[in-house]
C-alpha positions in Angstrom: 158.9 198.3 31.1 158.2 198.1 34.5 155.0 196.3 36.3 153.5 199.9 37.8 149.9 200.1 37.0 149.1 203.7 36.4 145.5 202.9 36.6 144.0 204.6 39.6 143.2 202.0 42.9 139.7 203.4 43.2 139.0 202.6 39.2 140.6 199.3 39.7 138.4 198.3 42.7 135.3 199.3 40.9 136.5 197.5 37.9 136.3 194.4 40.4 133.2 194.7 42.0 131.9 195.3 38.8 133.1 191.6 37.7 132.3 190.2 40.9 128.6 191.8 40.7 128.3 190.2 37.4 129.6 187.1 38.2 126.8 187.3 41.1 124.4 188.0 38.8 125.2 185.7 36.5 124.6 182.9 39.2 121.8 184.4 40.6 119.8 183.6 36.9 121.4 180.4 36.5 119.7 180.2 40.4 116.7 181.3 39.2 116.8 179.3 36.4 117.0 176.0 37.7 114.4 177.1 40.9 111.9 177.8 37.9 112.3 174.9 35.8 112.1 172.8 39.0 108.9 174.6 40.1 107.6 173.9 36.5 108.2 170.3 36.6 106.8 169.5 40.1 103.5 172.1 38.7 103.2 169.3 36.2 104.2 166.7 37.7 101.6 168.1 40.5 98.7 168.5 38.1 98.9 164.9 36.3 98.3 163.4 39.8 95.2 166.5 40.3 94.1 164.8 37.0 94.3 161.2 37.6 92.6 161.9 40.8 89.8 163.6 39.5 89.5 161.0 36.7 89.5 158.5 40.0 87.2 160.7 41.9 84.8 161.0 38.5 85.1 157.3 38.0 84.2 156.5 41.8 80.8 159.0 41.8 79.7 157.5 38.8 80.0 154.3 40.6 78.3 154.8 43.6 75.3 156.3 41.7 74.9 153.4 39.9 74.7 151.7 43.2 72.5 153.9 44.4 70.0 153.5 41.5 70.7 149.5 41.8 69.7 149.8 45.3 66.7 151.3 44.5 65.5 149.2 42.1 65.9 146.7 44.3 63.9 148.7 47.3 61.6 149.0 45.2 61.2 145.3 44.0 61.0 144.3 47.5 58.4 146.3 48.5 56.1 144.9 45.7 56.9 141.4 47.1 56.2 142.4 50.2 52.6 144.1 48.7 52.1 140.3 47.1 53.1 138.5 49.8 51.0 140.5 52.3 47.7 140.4 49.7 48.4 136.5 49.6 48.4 136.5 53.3 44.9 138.6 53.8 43.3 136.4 51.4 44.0 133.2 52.8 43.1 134.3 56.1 40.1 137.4 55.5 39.5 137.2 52.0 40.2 140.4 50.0 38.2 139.0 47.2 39.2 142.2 44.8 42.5 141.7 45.4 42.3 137.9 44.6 40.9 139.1 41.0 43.4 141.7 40.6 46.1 138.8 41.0 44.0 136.6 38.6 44.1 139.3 36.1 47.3 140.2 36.5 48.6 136.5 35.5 47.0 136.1 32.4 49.0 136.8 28.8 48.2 139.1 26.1 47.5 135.4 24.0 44.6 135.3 27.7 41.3 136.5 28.5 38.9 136.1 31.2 35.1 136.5 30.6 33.4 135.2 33.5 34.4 134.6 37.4 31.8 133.0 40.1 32.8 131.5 43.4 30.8 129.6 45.3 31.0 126.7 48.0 31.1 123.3 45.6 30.4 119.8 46.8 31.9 117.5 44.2 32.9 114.4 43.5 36.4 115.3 43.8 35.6 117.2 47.0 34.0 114.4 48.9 35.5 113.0 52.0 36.7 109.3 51.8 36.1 107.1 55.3 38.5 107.3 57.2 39.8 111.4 56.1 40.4 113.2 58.6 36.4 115.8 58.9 37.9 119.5 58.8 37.9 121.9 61.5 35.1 124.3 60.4 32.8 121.2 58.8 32.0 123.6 55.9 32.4 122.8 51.9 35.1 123.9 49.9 35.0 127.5 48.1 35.4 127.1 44.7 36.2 130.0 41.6 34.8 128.8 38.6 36.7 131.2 35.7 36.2 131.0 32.2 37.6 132.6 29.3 39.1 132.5 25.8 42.9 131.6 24.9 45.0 131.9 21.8 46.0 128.4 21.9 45.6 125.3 24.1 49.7 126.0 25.6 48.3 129.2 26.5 45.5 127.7 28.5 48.2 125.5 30.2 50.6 127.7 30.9 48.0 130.3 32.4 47.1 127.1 34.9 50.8 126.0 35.9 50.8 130.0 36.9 47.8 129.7 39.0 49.1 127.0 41.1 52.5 128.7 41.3 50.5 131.6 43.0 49.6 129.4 46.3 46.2 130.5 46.6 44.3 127.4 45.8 45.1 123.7 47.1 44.2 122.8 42.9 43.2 123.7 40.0 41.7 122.3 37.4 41.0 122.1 34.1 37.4 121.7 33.8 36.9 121.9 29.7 38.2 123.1 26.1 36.4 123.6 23.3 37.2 125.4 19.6 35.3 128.8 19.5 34.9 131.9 17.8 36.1 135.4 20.1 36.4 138.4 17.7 36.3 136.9 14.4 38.8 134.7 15.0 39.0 131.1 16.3 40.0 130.7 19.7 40.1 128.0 23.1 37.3 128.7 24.9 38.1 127.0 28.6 36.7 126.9 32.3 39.2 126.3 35.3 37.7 125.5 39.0 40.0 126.7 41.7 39.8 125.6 45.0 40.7 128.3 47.6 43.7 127.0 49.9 42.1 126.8 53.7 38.3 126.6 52.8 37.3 123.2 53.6 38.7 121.5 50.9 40.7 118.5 50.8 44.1 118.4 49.1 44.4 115.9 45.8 
C-alpha cells in the first residue's frame, strides 16, 4: 500500500478545524469554568466580610444608643442637681419658704411623718450670745422651724435628722423630744426637731 490519502483536501481541512474548534471550545468552558468558580468564591468570600461588617456596624449602633440614653440620664440628673442646688441657694439668701417645705418633705421615709411645721425667730438658751462673741451683722435673732411628727422607730427619727443636716440649710438641728404615742392604731415616736436656718442670726454650736 502506498501512503496516498484519497480523502479529499477540502474534507480533511474541515475535519481539522472541526478538532481545532473543539479543542477551542473545550478550553473556552474549562475558561469559563475556573472564571465562575473564582467569581463564586470571591461572592462569598465578599459577603462574609458584608456580614461581619454589618454584625460590626449593628453591634456599634447599639452601642452608641446606649450612650446616648446614658448621657441622658445623666443630663437629666444634673439638671435636678442644679434645680436643688439653685432652691438651696434662693433660700438661704430670699427665702422660698415653699420650697424649703417641699425639701423637708421630700426627705422623710415611708417609716416618716410630719404633722406640724411653725417657724419663728427663737431666743434660747442655746441661741444666746456668750461675752466676748462676735454681735452679728443684722443684730436680729435666729429663725427657728419647729417640726413635729410621728416615726416608726426612734432610728427612723435619727436618721431623718442626720439627713437634715446633710441638706445644709440650717447651722443645727436638734432633737428637741421623744415620746411613745399612738398614730393610727398603732404605737409610734412622736418627736419635735428645732432647726435653725443657716444665715439668720444664729450662732453656730
Amino acid at each position: 500500500m502506498n501512503g496516498v490519502n484519497l480523502i479529499p483536501g477540502k474534507r480533511r481541512e474541515a475535519k481539522a478545524q472541526k478538532t481545532r474548534l473543539r479543542k477551542w471550545i473545550l478550553a473556552l468552558a474549562s475558561y469559563l469554568t475556573v472564571l465562575l468558580a473564582g467569581y463564586f468564591l470571591l461572592d462569598h468570600y465578599a459577603l462574609g466580610n458584608t456580614l461581619a461588617l454589618r454584625s460590626q456596624s449593628k453591634k456599634a449602633v447599639t452601642e452608641l444608643g446606649r450612650s446616648r440614653q446614658l448621657t441622658t440620664a445623666l443630663n437629666q440628673e444634673l439638671a435636678q442637681t442644679g434645680k436643688k442646688l439653685q432652691t438651696a441657694q434662693e433660700i438661704g439668701g430670699q427665702p422660698d419658704w415653699g420650697a424649703m417645705l417641699a425639701i423637708l418633705a421630700q426627705n422623710t421615709s415611708d417609716n416618716v411623718v410630719l404633722n406640724s411645721c411653725q417657724m419663728d425667730r427663737v431666743q434660747g438658751a442655746d441661741n444666746t450670745p456668750k461675752p466676748g462673741d462676735a454681735k452679728t451683722g443684722s443684730g436680729e435673732l435666729p429663725v427657728v422651724l419647729d417640726l413635729g411628727g410621728f416615726a416608726k422607730a426612734q432610728s427612723d427619727v435619727s436618721g431623718y435628722v442626720l439627713r437634715l443636716e446633710k441638706l445644709g440649710l440650717f447651722e443645727k438641728v436638734k432633737l428637741v423630744k421623744t415620746s411613745r404615742e399612738s398614730y393610727l392604731a398603732q404605737e409610734a415616736v412622736s418627736f419635735r426637731l428645732e432647726c435653725t436656718l443657716q444665715g439668720t442670726g444664729g450662732t453656730k454650736p
